[in-house]
N, C-alpha and C positions, 0 to 999 in steps of 0.2 A: 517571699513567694518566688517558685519558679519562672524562671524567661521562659517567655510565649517561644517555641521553635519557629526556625524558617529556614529557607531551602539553603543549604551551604553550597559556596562556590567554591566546587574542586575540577572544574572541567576547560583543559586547554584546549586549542588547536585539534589537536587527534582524537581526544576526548569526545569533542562536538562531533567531530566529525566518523568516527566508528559509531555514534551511536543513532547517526542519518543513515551510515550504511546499514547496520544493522536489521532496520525496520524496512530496508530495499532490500537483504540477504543478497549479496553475490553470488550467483549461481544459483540458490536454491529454487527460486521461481523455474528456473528450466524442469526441474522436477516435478514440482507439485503442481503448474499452471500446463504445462504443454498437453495435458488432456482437453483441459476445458479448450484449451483455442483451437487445436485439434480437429473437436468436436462441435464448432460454432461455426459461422458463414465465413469461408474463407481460410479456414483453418490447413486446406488441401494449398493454398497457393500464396496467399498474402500473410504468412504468419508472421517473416520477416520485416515486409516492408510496412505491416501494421506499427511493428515494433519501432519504426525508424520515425514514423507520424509521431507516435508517442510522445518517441522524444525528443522529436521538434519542441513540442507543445511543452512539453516538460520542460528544456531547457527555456522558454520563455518566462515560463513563469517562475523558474527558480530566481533570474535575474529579479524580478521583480521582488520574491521575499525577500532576497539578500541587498536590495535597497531600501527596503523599508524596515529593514532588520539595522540596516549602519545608522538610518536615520532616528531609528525607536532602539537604543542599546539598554534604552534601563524596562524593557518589554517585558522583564522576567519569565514567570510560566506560561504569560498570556498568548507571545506569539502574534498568531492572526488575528486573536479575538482582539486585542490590546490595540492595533497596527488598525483595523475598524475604526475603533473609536476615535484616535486622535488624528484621521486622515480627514476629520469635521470638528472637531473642538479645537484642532491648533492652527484652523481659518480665521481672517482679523475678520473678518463679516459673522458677525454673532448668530444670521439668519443660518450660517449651515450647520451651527451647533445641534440643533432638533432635531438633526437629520442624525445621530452620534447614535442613539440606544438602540434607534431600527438597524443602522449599519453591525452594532454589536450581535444583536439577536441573527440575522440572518448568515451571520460569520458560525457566530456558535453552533446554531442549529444543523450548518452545512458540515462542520468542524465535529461533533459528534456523530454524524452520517456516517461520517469516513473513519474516523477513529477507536466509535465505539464497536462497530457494524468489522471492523476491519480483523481487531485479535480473535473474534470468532470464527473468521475464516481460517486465517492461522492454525486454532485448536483440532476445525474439521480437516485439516488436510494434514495435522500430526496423527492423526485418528486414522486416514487415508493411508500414510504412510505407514506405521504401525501394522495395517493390516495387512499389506501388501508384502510386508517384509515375513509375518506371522503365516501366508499363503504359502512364500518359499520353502517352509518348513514343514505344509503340510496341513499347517493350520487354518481353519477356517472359520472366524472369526465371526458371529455373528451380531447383530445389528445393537443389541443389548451392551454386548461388551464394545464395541465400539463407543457408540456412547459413554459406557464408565471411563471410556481412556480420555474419552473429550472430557468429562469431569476432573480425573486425576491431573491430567495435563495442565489445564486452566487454574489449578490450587495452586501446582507446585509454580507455577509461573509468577503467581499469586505471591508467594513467598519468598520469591528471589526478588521482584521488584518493591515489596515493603521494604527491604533492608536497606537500599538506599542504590541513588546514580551512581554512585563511585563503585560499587561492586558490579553493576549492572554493566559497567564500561566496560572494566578487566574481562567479565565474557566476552563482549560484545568483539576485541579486539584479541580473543583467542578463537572466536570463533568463525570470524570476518575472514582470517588468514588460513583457515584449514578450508574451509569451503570454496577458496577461491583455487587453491591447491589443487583441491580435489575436482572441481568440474571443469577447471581448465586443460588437466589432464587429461578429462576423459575428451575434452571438445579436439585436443590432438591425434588423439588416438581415434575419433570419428571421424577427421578426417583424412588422417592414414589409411583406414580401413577403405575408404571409397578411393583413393588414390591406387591403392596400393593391387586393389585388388578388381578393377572396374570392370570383369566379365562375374564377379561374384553374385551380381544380381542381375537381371533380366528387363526390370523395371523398376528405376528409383524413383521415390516421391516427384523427383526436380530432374530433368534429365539434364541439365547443365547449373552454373553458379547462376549466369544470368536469370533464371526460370526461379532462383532464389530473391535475389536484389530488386527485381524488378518488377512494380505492383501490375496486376493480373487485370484486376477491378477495383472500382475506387468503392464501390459500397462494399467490399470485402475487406479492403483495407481500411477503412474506415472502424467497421465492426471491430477489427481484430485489432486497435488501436488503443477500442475502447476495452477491452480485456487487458491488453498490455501494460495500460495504465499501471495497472497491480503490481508489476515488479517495477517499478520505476517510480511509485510514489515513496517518500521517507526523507527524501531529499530537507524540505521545508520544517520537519521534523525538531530540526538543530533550534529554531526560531523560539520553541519550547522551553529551549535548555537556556538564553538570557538570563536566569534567576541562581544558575548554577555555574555559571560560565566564570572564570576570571578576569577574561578582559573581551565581553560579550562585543561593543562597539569592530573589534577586529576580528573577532572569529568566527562568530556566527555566520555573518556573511561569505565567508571562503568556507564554513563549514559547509553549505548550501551548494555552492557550485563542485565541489570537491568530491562531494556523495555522490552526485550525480556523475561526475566527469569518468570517474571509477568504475561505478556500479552500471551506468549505459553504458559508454563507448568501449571501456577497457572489457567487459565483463561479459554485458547479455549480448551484443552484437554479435562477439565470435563463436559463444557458446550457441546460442539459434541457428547461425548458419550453418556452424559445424552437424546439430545434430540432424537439420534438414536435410542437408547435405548428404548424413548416412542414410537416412529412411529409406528402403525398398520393400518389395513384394516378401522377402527373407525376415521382414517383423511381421509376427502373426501374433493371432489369441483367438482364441476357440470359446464362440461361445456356450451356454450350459446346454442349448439344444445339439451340440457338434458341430456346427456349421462354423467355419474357420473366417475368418477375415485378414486382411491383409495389408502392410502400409501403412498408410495414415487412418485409413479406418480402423484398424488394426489399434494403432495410437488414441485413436478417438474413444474406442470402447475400455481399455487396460486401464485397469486403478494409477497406474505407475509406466509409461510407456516409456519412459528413459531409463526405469530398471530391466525392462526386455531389451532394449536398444543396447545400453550397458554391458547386459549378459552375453547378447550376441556377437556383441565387437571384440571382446574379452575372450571369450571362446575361439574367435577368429585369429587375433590379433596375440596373444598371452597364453596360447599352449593351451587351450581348452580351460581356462581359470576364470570364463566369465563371471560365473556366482559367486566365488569370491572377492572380484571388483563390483560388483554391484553391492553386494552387502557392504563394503567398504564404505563404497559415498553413499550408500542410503544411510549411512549412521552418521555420515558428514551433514546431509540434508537434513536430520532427523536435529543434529545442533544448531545446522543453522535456523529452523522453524521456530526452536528455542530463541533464539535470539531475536528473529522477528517479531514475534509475540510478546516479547520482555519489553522491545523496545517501542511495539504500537502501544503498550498496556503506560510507559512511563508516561508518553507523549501525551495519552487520551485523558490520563487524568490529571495533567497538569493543565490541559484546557482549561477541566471541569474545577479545578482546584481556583483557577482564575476569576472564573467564572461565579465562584460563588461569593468568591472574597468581595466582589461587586453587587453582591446579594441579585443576579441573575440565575441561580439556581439554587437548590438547595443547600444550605448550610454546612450539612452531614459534608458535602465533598470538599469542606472546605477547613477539614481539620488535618490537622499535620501528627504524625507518630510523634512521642515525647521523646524517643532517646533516636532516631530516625531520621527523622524531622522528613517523612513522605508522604501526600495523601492517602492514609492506609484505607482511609472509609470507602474513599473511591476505589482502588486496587479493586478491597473485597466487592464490593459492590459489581465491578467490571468483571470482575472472574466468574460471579453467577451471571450474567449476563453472556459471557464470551462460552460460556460451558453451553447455555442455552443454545443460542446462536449455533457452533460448534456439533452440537447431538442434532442440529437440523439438517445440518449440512453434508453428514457422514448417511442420509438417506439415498440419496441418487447426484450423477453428476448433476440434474437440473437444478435439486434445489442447492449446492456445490455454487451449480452457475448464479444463480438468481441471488444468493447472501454477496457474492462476490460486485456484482453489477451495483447493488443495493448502498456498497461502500465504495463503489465508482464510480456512483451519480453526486453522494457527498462531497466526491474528489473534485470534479468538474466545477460544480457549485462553490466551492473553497478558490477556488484556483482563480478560476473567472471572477469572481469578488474580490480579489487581490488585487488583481490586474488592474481591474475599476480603482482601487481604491490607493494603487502606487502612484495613480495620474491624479489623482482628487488630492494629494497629500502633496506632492512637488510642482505644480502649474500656478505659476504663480509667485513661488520660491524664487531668491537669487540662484539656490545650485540647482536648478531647474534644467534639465538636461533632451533637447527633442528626442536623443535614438533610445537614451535607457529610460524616460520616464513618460514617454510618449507613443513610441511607434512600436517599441516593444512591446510594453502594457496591452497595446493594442492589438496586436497579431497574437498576444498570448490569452487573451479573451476570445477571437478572433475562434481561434484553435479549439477553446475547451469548450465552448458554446456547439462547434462543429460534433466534439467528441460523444458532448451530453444529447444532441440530437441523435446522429446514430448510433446511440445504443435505444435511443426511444422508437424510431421511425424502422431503422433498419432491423433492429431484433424484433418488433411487432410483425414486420413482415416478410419475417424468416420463417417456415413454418418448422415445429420440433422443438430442438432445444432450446434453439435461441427464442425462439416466440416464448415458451413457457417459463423461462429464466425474465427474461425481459417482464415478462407481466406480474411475476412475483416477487421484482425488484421494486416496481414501483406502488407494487402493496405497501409493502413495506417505507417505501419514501414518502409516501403518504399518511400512513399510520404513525411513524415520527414529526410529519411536519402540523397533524392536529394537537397532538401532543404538546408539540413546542409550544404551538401558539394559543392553548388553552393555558398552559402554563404561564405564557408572557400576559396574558389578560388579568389572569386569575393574582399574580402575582405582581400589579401592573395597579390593580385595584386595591390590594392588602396593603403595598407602601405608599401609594398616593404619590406615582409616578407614572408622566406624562409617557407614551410611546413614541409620538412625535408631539413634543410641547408646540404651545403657541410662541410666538417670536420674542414674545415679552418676559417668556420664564425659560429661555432656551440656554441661558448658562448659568442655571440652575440644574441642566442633565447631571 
């Protein structure tokens, strides 16, 4: 009889960690997301220093996975979900065992929010891009074919990620280094172009650096922090990869901070400011009635407002060769989405692959390819889903907005449960540590708690886009979180398991 398959470890150092950056794309979020923050509260002044809150919050909590990642190294595909359970099972007090499957379920629940909700954003903004590029040509792409490209997109993503991590990597680390190439270049040449040339416009977005760095309003900053999330999440990603890792005890952990350290500080700080920095009265787009807009509004309406940006600086800056530098990185951006996609799709099913192995979901997600050995049932399963997702999203920036928040309230919910559960797991412990297992946990709850309210409070009482993205985000968190938990009843009942047992069968979870 054939051997049962399992995940082979082929993943080092760089490995882990190209494939955290990947699912965070260097640069390409400047592309695809600076509409939407743009066009949200705050998007005219705090776009920057949203981004900076972010990653405060971000770096807190990565310190967190990557301790519960040294301390859980045999986590495999499970990750966070894994990192739940035994932060109450490997308590000497038998009473906090019962507490194990509710921690698991609410891990997972929060873990597919973000995961599965996330590569459909992904597909609508390859769709986005795609069209945008199809417009420079003349082409106008209607809402039909958009959607087939969200489909096509979503398969073939579909079929690079069944053949396995090891291939998925070698993109991931062809594709990590052209896109950083290319939008780091352009963030010099943005701001060349404002140096270089400072009577060129009349009115910039920012009329100094200061007016960049420094927050405006705190509920705009707030808002636009909780957008920002989206290019700064993938970090924790690595935590996934335990099952495939060679020597996961050492690198998971440095994969985690590494992503991050890269993909924030080195990467979207300069490229943000850079391109704020350019924006003036000289970016336009004309809406279908003729009425012209300008700026940031200008930014806030464009499919692609860093391909006008792009153009314009290029034209200025390059001999009139704009369009040809923008078509350039938009086919940079177009791979790195690929690569974001690949690598939310690896991540999300290896949850669910955990997850079922535990018989906490269905079975199906918990089979492995014979000659592969990847969860293909999940893959396929995730592709019609992210295609779904994807054909919603290529509707308007709101519902754009509203699929994106939807997998940002997941984010929050993950994050903030971590943080709880890096202090539940070492308190107590001899390597019990107050700053990393204590005070940071804390401020990085602290943080995400902050982030998940204002996207609730403050997009409710934005009116526009943010209110209506806002309210069909939490459709949606809603409409998964009965799902879940009809599933944990329903499937709670079939195996004649307790949700929270009584204390007498509590290590029997």
């Amino acid at each position: 009889m054939a051997d049962t398959p399992t995940l082979k470890k082929s993943l080092g150092l760089t490995g882990v960690t190209v494939n955290a950056m990947a699912l965070i794309a260097p640069g390409a979020f400047l592309w695809i997301t600076y509409q939407i923050q743009a066009s949200n509260n705050g998007g005219d002044t705090d776009m920057w220093t949203g981004i900076v809150a972010a990653l405060i919050v971000a770096f807190l909590t990565a310190i967190s996975f990557s301790e519960m990642a040294r301390r859980y190294p045999e986590a495999g595909a499970g990750g966070s979900y894994y990192f739940a359970e035994k932060a109450f099972l490997d308590k000497e007090n038998s009473a906090h065992h019962r507490f194990a499957r509710l921690a698991k379920f609410l891990t997972g629940w929060a873990a597919h929010l973000f995961y599965w909700v996330y590569p459909g954003v992904m597909v609508a903004m390859m769709a986005v891009l795609v069209t945008y590029i199809c417009s420079q040509f003349g082409l106008n792409l209607p809402i039909l074919v958009q959607i087939g490209i969200a489909l096509v997109f979503s398969i073939l993503v579909g079929f690079i990620a069944v053949r396995g991590i090891s291939g998925s990597t070698n993109v991931a680390i062809a594709i990590n280094v052209i896109q950083l190439v290319s939008l780091i270049g352009f963030s010099i040449l943005a701001i060349m172009f404002r140096v270089q040339n400072p009577l060129h416009a009349t009115q910039w977005a920012h009329a100094s650096t200061g007016s960049i760095v420094f927050p405006h309003n705190l509920s705009a900053m707030l808002f636009q922090s909780t957008i920002a999330i989206l290019i700064l999440v993938g970090f924790e990603s690595s935590t996934s990869l335990a099952g495939e890792a060679i020597n996961p005890k050492r690198d998971i952990p440095r994969g985690v901070v590494l992503s991050l350290i890269i993909q924030g500080l080195f990467a979207y700080l300069f490229e943000y400011f850079a391109a704020n920095y350019a924006v003036s009265e000289k970016l336009t787009f004309t809406n279908p009635d003729g009425s012209v807009l300008t700026g940031m509004a200008a930014a806030a309406a464009s499919g692609a407002p860093i391909g006008d940006l792009t153009r314009l600086i290029g034209d200025s800056m390059l001999g009139g060769n704009g369009f040809a530098l923008m078509i350039v990185i938009a086919a940079t951006v177009g791979l790195a989405v690929l690569g974001t996609t690949l690598a939310a799709m690896n991540t999300a099913v290896r949850i669910s692959f955990a997850m079922a192995q535990d018989d906490e979901m269905p079975s199906l997600l918990g089979a492995l390819h014979d000659k592969h050995a990847t969860p293909h049932m999940g893959v396929w399963m995730l592709v019609a889903v992210s295609a779904i997702i994807g054909s919603v999203g290529v509707l308007s920036v709101t519902a754009l907005t509203g699929v994106t928040l939807a997998s940002n309230i997941g984010t929050f919910i993950l994050y903030a449960l971590i943080c709880i559960f890096t202090f539940v797991t070492f308190v107590g412990r001899s390597e019990f540590h107050s700053i990393k297992h204590a005070v940071v946990p804390f401020l990085g709850l602290l943080g995400n708690i902050a982030l998940l309210v204002g996207i609730v409070v403050i997009g409710l009482t934005t009116p526009g886009v943010s209110q209506d993205a806002t309210t069909m985000a939490l459709w949606i968190t809603g409409g998964w979180g009965i799902i879940s938990v009809a599933y944990l009843v329903w499937n709670s009942k079939r195996s004649g398991k307790h949700i929270i047992p009584p204390v007498r069968v509590a290590n029997k979870v």
